[in-house]
N, CA, C and O of each residue as an XYZ file, in Angstrom:
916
protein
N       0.843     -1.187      0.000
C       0.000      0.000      0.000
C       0.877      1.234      0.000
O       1.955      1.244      0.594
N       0.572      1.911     -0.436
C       1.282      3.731     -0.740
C       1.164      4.297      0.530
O       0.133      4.011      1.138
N       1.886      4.957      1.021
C       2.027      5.682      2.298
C       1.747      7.107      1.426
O       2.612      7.737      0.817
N       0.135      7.491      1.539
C      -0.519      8.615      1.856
C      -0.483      9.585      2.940
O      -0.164      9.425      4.118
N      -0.862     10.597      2.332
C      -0.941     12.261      3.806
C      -1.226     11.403      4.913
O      -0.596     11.454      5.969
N      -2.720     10.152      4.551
C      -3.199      9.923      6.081
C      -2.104      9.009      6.721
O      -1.977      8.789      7.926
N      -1.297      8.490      5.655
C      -0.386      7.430      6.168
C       0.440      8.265      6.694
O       0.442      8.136      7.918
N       1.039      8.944      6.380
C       2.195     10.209      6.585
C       2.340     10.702      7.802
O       3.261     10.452      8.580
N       0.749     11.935      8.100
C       0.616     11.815      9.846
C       0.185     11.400     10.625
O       0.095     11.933     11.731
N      -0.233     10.299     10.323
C      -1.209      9.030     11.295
C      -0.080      8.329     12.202
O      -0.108      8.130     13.417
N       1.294      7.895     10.919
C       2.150      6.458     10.841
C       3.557      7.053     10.937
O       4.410      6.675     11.740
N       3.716      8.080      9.979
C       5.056      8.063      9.793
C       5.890      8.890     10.896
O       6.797      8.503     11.633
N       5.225     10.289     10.757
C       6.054     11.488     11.436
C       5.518     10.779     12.913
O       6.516     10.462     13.560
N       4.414     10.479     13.545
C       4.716     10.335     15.099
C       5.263      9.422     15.462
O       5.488      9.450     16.672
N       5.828      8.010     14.615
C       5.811      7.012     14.608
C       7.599      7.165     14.886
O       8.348      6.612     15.693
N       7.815      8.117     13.873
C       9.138      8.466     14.010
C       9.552      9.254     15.044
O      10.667      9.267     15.565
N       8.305     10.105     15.394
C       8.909     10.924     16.787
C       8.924      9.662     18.317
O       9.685      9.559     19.279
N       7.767      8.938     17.914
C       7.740      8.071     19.181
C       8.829      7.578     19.422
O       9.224      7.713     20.580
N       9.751      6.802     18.405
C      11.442      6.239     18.002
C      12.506      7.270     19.007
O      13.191      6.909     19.963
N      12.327      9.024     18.257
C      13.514      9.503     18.863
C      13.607      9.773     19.999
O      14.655     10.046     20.585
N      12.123      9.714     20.622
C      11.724     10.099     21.532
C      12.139      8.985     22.969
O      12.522      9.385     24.068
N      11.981      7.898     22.663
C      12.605      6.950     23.164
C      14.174      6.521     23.159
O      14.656      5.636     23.866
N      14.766      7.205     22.363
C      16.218      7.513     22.338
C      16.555      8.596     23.135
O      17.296      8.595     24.118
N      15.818      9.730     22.522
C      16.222     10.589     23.964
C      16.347     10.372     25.257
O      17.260     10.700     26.015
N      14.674      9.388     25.600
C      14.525      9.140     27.127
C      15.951      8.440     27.315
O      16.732      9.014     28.074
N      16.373      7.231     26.685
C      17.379      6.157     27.038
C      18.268      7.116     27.132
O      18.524      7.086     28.335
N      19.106      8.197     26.536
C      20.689      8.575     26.543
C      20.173      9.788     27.570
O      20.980     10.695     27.771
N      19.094      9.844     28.117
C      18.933     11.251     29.156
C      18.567     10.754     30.415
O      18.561     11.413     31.455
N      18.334      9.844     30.322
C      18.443      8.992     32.082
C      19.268      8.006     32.278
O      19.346      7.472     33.385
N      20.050      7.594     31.179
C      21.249      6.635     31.895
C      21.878      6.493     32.717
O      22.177      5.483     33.354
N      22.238      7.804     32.824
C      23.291      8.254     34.351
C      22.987      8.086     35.374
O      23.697      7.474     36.172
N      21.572      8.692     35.729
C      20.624      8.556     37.078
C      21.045      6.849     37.418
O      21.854      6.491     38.275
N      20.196      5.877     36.427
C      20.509      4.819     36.920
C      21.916      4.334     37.041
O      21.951      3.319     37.736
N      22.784      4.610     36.720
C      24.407      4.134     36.762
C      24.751      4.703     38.548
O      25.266      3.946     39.370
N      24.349      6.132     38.863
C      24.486      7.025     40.041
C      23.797      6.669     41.227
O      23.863      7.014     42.407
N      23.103      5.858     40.551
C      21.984      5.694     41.650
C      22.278      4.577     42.405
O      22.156      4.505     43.628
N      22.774      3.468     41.465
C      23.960      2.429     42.644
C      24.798      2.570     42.768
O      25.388      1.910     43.623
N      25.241      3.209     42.264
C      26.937      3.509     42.979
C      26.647      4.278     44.236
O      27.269      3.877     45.220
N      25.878      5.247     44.410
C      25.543      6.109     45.396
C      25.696      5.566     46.635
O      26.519      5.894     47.489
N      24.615      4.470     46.705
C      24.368      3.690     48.236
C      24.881      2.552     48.445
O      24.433      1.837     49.341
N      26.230      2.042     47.428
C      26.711      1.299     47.297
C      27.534      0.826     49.384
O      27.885      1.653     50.225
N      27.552     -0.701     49.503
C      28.823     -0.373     50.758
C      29.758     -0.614     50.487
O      30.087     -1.092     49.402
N      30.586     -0.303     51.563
C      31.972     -0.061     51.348
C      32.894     -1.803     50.737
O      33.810     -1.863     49.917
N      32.355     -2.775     51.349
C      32.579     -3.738     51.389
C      32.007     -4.733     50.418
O      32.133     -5.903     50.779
N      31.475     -4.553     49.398
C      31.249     -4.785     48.387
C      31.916     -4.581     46.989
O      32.210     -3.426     46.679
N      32.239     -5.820     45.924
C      33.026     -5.771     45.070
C      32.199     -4.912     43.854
O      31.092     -5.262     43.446
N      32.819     -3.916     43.433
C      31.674     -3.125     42.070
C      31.955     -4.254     41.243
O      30.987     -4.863     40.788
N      33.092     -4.635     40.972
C      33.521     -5.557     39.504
C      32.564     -6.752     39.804
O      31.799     -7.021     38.878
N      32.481     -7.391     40.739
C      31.204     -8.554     40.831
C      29.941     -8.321     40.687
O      29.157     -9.093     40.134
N      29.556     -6.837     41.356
C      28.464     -6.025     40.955
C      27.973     -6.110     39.959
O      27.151     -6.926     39.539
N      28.579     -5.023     39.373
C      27.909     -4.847     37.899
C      28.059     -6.205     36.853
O      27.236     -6.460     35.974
N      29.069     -6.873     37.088
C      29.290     -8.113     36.220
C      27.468     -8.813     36.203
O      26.748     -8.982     35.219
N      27.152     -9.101     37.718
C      25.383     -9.800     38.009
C      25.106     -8.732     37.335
O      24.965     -9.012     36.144
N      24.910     -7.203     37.650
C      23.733     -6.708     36.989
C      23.903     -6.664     35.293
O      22.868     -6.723     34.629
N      24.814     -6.593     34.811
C      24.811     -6.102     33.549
C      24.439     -7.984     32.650
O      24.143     -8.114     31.462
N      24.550     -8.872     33.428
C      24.175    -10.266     32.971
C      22.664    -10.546     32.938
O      21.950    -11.180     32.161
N      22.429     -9.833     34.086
C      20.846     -9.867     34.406
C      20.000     -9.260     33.389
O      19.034     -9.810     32.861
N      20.643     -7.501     33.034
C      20.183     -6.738     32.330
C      19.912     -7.982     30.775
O      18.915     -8.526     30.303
N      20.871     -7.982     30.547
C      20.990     -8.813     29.404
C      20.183    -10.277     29.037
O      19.907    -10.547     27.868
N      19.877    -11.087     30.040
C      19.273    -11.978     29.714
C      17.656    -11.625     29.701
O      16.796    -12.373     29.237
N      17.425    -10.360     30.293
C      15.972    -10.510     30.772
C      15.799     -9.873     29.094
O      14.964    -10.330     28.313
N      16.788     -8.715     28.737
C      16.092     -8.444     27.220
C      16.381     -9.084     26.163
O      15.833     -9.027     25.063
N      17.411     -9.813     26.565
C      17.528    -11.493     25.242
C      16.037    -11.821     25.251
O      15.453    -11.630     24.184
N      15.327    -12.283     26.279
C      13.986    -13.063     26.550
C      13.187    -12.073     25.978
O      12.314    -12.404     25.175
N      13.378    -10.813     26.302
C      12.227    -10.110     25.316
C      12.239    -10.246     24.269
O      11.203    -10.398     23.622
N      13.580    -10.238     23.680
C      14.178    -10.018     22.454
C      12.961    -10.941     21.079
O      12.443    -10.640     20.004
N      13.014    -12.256     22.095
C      12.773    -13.551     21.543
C      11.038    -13.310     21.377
O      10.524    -13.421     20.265
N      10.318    -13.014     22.446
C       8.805    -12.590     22.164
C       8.313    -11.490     21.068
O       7.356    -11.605     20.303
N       9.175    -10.441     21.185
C       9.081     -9.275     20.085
C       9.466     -9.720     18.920
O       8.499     -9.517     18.186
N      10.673    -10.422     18.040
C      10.668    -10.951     16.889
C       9.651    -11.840     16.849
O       9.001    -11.889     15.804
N       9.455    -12.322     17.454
C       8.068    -13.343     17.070
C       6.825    -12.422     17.145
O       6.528    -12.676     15.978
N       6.023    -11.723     17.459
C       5.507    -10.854     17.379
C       5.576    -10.542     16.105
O       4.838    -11.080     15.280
N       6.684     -9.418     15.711
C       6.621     -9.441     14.564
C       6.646    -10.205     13.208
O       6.282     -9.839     12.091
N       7.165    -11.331     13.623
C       7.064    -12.267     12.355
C       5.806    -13.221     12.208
O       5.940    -14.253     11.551
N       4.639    -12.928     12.771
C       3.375    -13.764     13.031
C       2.251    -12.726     12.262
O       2.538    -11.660     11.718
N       1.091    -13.248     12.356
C      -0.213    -12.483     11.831
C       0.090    -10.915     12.540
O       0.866    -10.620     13.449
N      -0.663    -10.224     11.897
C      -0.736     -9.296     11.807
C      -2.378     -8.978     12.763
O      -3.470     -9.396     12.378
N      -2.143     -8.136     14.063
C      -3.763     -7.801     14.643
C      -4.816     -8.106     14.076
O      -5.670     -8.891     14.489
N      -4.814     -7.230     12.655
C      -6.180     -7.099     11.702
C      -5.399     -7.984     10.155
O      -4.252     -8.338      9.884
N      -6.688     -8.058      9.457
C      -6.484     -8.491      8.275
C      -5.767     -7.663      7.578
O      -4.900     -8.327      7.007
N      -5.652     -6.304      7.266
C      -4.903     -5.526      6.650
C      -4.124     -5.030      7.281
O      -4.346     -4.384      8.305
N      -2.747     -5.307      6.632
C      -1.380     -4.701      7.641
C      -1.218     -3.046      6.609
O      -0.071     -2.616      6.487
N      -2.257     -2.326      6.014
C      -2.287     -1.355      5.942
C      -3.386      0.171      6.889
O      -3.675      1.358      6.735
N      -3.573     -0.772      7.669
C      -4.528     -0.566      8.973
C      -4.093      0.340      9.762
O      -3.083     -0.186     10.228
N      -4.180      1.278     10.186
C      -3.665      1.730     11.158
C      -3.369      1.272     12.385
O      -2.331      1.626     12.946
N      -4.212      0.462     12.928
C      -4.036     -0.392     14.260
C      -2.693     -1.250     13.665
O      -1.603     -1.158     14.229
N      -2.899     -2.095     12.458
C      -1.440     -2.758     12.467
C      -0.526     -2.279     12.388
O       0.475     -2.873     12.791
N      -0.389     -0.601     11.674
C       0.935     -0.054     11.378
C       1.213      0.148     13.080
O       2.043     -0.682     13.451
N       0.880      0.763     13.858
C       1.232      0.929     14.981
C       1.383      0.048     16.132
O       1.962      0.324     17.183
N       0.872     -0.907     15.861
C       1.268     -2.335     16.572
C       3.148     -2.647     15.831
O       4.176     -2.669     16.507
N       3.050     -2.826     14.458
C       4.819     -2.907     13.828
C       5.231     -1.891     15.024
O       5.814     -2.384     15.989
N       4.915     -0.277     15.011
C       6.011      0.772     15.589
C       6.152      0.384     17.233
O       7.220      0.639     17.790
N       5.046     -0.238     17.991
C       5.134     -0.404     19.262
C       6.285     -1.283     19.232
O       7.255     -1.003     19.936
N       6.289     -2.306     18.503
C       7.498     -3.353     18.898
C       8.815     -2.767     18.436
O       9.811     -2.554     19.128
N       8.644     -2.548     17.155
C      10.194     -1.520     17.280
C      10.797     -0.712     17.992
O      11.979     -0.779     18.327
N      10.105      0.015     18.238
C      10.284      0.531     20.114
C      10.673     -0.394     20.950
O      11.679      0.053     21.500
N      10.547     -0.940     21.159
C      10.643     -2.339     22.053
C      11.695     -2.987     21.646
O      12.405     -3.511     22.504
N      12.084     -3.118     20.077
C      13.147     -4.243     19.981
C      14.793     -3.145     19.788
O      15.954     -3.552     19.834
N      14.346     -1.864     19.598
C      15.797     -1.198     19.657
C      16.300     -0.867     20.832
O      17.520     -0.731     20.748
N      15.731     -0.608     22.281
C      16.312     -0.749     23.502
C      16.742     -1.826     23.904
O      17.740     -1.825     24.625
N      16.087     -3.070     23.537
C      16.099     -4.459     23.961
C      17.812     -4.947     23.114
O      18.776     -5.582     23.541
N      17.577     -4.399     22.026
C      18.996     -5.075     21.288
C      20.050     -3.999     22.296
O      20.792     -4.471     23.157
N      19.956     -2.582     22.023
C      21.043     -2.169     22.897
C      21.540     -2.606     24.217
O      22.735     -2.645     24.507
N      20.111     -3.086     25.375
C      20.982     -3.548     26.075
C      21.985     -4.659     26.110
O      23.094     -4.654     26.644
N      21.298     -5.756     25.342
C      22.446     -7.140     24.690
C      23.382     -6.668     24.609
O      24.283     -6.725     25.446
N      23.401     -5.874     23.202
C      24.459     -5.310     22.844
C      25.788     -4.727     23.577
O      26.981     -5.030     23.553
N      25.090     -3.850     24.167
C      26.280     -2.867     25.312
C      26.221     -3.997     26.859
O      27.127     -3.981     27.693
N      25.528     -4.503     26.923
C      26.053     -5.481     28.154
C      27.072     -6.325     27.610
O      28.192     -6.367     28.120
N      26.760     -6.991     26.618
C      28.100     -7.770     26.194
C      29.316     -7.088     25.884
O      30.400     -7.636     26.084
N      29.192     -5.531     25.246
C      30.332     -4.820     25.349
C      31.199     -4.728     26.692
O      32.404     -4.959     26.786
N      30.362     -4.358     27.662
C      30.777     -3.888     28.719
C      31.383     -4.998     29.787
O      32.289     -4.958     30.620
N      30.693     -5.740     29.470
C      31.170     -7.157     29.960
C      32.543     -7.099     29.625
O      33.366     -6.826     30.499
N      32.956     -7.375     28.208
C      34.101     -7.744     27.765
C      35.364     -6.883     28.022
O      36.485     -7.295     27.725
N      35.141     -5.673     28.585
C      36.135     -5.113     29.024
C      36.315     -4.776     30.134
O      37.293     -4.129     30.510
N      35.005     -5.327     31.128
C      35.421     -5.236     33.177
C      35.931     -6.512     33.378
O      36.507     -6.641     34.459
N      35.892     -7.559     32.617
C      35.931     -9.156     32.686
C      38.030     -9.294     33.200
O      38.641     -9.720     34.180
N      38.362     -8.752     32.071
C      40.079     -8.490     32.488
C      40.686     -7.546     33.674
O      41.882     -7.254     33.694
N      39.719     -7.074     34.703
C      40.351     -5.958     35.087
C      39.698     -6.555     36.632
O      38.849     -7.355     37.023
N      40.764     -5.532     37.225
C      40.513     -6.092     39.199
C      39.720     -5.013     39.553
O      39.068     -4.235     38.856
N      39.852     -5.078     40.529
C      38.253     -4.314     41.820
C      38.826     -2.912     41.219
O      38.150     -2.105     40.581
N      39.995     -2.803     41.498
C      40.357     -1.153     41.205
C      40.180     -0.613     40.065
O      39.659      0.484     39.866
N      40.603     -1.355     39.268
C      41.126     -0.935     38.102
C      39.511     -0.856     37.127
O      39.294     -0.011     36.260
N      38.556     -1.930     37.539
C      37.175     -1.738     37.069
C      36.421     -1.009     37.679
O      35.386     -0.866     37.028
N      36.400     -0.089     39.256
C      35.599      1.010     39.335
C      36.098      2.160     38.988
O      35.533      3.217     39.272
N      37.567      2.075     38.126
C      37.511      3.008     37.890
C      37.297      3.480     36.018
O      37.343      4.494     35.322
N      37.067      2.087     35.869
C      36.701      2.221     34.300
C      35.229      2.284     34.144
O      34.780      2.541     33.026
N      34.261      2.037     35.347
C      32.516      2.397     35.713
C      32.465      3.651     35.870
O      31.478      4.267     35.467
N      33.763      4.443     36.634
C      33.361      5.529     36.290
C      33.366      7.070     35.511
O      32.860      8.181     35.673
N      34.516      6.185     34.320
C      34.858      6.529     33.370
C      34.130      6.966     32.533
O      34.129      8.124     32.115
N      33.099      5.656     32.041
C      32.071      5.630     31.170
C      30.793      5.007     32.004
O      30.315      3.874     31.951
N      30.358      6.308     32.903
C      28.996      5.536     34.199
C      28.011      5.733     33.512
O      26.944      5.286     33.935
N      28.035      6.533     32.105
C      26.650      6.350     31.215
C      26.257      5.162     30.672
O      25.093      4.777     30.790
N      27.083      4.538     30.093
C      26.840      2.976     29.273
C      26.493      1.898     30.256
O      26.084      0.805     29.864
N      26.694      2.267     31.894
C      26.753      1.194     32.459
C      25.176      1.294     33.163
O      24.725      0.289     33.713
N      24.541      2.297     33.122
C      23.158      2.875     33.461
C      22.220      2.445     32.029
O      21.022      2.315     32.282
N      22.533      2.259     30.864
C      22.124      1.818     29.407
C      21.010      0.813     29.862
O      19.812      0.950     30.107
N      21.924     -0.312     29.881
C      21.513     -2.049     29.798
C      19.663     -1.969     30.623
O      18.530     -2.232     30.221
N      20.138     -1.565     31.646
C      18.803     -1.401     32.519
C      17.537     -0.671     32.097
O      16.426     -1.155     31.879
N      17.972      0.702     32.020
C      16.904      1.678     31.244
C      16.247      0.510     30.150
O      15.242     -0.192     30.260
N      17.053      0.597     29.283
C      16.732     -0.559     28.052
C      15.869     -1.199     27.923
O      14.925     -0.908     27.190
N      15.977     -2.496     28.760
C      15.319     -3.009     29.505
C      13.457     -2.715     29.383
O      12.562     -3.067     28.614
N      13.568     -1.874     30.625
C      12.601     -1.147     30.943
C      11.520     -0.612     29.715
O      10.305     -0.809     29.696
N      12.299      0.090     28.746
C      11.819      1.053     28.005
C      11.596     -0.299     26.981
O      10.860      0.317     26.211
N      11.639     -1.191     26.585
C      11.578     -2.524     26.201
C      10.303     -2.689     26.136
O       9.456     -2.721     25.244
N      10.338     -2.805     27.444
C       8.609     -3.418     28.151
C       7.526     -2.931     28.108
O       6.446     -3.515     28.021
N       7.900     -0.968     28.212
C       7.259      0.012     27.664
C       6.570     -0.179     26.519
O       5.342     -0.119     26.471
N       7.265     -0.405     25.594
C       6.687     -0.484     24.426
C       6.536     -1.948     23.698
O       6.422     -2.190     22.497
N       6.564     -2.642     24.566
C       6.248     -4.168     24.295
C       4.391     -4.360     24.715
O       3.667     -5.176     24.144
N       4.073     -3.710     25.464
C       2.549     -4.059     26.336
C       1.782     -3.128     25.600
O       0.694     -3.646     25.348
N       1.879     -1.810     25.075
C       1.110     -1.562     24.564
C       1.001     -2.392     22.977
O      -0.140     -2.737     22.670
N       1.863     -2.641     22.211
C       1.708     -3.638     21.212
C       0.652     -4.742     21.785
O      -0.344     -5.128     21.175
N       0.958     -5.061     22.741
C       0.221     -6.688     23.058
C      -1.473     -5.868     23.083
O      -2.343     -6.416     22.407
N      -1.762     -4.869     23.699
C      -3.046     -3.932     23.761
C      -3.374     -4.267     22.868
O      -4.211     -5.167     22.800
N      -2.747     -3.568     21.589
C      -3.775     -3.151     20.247
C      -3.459     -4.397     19.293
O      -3.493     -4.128     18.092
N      -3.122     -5.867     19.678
C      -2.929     -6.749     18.827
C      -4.302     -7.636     19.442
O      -5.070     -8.416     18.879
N      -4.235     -7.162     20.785
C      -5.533     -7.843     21.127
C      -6.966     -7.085     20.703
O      -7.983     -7.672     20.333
N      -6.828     -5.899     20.822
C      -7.745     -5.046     20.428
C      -8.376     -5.340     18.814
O      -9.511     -5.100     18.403
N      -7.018     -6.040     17.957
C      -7.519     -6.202     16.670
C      -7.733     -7.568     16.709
O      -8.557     -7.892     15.853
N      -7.296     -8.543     17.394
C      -7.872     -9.812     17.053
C      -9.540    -10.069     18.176
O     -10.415    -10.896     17.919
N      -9.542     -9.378     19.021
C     -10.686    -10.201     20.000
C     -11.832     -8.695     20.227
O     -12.961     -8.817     20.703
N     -11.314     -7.516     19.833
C     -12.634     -6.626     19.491
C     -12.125     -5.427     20.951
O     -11.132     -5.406     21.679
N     -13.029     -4.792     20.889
C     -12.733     -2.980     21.558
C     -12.809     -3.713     23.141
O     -11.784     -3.813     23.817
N     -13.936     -4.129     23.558
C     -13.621     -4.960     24.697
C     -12.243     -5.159     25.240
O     -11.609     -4.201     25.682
N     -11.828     -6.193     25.225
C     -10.630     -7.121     25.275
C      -9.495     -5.628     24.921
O      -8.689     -5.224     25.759
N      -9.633     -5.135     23.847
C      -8.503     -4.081     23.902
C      -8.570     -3.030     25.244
O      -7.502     -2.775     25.800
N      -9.814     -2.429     25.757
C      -9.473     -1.698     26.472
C      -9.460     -1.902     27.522
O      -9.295     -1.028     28.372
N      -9.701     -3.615     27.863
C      -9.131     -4.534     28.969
C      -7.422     -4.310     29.323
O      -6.728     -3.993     30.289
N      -7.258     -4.670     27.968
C      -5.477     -4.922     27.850
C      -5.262     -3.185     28.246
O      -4.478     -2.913     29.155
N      -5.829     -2.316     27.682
C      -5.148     -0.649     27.699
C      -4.910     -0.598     28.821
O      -3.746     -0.356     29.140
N      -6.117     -0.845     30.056
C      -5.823     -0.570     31.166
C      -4.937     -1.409     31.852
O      -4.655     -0.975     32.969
N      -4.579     -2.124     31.647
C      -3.872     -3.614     31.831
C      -2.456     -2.823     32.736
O      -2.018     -2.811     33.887
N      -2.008     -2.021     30.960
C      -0.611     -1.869     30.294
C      -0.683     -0.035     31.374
O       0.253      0.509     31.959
N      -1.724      0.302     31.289
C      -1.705      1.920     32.332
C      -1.202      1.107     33.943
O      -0.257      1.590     34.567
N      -1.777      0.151     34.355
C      -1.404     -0.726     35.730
C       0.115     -0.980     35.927
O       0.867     -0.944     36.901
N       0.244     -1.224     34.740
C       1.879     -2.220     34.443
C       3.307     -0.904     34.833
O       4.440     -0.950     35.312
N       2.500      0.020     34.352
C       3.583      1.030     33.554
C       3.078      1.899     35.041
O       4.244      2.040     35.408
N       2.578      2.325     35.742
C       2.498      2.837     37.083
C       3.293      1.856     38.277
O       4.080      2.257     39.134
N       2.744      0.214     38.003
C       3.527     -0.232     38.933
C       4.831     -0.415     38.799
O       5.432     -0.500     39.870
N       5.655     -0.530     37.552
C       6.800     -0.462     37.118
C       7.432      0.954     37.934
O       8.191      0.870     38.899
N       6.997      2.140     37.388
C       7.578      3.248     38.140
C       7.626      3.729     39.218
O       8.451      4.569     39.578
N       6.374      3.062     40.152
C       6.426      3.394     41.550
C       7.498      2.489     42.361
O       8.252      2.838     43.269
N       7.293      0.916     41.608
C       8.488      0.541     41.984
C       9.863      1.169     41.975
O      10.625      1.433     42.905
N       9.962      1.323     40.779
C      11.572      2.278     40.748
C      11.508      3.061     41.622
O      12.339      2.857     42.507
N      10.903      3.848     41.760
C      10.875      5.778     42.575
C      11.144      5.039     43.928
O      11.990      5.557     44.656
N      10.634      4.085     44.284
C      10.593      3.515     45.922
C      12.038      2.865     45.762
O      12.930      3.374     46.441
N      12.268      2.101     45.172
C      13.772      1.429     44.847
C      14.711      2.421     45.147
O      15.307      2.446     46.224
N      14.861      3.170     44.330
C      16.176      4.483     43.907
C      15.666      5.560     45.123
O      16.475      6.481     45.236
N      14.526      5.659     46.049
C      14.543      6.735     46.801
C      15.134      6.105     48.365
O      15.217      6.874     49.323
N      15.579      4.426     48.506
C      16.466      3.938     49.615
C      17.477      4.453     49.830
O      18.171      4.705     48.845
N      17.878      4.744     50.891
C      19.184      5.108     51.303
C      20.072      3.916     52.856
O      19.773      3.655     54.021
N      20.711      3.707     52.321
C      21.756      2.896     52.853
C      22.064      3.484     54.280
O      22.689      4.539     54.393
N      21.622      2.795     55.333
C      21.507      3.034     56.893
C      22.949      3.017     57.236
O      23.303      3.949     57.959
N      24.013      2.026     56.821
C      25.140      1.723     57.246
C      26.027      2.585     57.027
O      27.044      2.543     57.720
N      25.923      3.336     56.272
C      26.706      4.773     55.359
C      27.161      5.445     56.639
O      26.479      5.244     57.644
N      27.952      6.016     56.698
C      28.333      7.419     57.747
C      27.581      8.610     56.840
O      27.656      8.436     55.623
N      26.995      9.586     57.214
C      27.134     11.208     56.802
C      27.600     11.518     55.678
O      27.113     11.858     54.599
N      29.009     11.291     56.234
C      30.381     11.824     55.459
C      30.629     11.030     54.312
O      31.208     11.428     53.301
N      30.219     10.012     54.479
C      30.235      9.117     52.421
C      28.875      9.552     52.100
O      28.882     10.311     51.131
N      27.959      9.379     52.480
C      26.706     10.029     51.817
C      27.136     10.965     51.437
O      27.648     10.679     50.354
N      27.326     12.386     51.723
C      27.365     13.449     51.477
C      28.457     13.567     50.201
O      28.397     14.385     49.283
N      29.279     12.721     50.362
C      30.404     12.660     49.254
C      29.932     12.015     48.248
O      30.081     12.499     47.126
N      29.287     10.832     48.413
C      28.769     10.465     47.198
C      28.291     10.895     46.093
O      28.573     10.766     44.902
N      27.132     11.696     46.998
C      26.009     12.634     46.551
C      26.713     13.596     45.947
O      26.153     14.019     44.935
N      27.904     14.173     46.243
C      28.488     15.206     45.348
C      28.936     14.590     44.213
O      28.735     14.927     43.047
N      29.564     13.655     44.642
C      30.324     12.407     43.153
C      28.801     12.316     41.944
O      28.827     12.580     40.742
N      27.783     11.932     42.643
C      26.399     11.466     41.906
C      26.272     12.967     40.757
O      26.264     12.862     39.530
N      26.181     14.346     41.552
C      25.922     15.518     40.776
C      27.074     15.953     39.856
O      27.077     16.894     39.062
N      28.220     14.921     40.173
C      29.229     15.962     39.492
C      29.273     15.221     37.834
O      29.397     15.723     36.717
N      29.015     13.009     38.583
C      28.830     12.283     37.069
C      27.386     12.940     36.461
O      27.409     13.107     35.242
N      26.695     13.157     36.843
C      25.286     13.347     36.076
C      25.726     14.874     35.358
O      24.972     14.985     34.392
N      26.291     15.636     35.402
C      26.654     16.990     34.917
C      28.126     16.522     33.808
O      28.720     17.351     33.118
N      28.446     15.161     33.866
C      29.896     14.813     33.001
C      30.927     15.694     33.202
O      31.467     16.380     32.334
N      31.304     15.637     34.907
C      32.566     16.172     35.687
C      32.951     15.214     35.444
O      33.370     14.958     36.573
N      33.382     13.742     34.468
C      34.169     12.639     35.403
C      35.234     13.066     34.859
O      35.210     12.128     34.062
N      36.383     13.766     34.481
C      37.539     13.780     34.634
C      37.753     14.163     36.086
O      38.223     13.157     36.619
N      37.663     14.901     36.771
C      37.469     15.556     38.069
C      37.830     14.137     38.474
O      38.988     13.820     38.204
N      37.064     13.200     39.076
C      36.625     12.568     39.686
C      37.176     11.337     39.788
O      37.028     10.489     40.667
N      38.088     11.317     38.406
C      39.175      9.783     38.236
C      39.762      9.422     39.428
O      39.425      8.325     39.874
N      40.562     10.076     40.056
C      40.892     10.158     40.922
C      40.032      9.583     42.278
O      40.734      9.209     43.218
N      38.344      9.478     42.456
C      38.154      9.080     43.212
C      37.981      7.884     43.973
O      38.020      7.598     45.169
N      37.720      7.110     42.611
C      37.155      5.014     42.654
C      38.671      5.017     43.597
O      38.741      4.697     44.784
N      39.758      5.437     42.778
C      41.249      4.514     43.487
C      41.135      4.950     44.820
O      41.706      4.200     45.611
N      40.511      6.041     45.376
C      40.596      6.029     46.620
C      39.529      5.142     47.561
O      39.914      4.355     48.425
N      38.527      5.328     47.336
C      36.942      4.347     47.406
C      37.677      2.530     47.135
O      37.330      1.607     47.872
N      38.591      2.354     46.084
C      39.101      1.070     46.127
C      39.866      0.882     47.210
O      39.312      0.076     47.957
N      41.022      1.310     47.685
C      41.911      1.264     48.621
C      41.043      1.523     50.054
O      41.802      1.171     50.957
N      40.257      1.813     50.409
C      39.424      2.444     51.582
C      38.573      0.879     51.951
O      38.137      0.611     53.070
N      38.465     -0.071     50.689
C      37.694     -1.539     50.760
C      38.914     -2.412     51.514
O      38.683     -3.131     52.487
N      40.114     -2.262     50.981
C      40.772     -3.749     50.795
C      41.587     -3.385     52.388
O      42.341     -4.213     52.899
């Protein structure tokens, strides 16, 4: 079918803004999450074992998405016509879904491959080198799922009728509130065992990576390393 005016601003231009728009979110909150464990991190804890679980975790949970969303897309189509609007935007929901999902694979296995050679020291201080990529995998993730549930909405909406879809809508409004209240409650803990005086330092470390002071700051993991062992 010809991509018409109605195809144009129905499909194309928001379809495309929904895309950058979800790129933006991912490269404009990475940090938060990278800052946000390191923050309340304890003292006595290995980062290099750390992040090694999380960035494995990150990775397998959006491999598993990975695997539902290509299938998704490679199956029937909601409605009979994949020139439909409900189907064109069911395709854009999952693409949404499958370009965070590949990045986190992607950059977890990157990142993997270069904390994998390196000791406690020498890898917090390459986390906080590059503490954006290491905040990626997760967001990813997330923003994955985002746009994985509303697809599942309007695929149900086109196979089982308005019912059943605005079953699923509200479903995916439930999902996507409890997802974030979780986080906000997660990331708003603070670590009892902390003294003051590392909180307070942290917290400056947290504002100075989120503003991309880390040259400043090289200097600090080797001290934070030596302060463990």
């Amino acid at each position: 079918a010809s991509l018409g005016d109605s195809g144009l601003w129905a499909v194309l231009v928001p379809g495309a803004g929904w895309l950058v728009l979800n790129v933006i979110v991912l490269e404009s909150m990475r940090t938060a999450f990278s800052t946000d464990v390191l923050e309340q991190r304890s003292d006595s804890v290995d980062m290099r074992d750390a992040n090694r679980a999380n960035l494995t975790n990150s990775a397998v949970v959006s491999a598993l998405l990975l695997t539902v969303i290509l299938a998704m897309l490679q199956a029937d189509q909601p409605l009979p016509e994949p020139a439909r609007l409900l189907s064109q935007w069911y395709v854009l929901f999952l693409l949404a879904s499958l370009v965070p999902c590949f990045v986190s694979v992607i950059m977890s296995s990157m990142l993997l491959i270069y904390v994998e050679p390196l000791d406690t020291e020498a890898s917090l201080s390459y986390i906080y080198h590059h503490i954006d990529y290491f905040g990626e995998p997760q967001l990813g993730t997330l923003l994955g799922v985002f746009n994985l549930v509303p697809a599942l909405a309007l695929w149900l909406y086109g196979a089982y009728g308005a019912h059943a879809g605005l079953a699923a809508s509200l479903a995916t409004l439930l999902l996507a509130r409890k997802v974030m209240l979780t986080h906000l409650y997660l990331s708003s803990w603070e670590n009892p065992h902390l003294d003051p005086e590392t909180v307070a330092e942290r917290r400056e470390e947290a504002r100075a990576l989120k503003s991309q002071a880390v040259p400043a700051l090289r200097r600090a993991p080797t001290a934070a390393a030596s302060a463990t062992s």
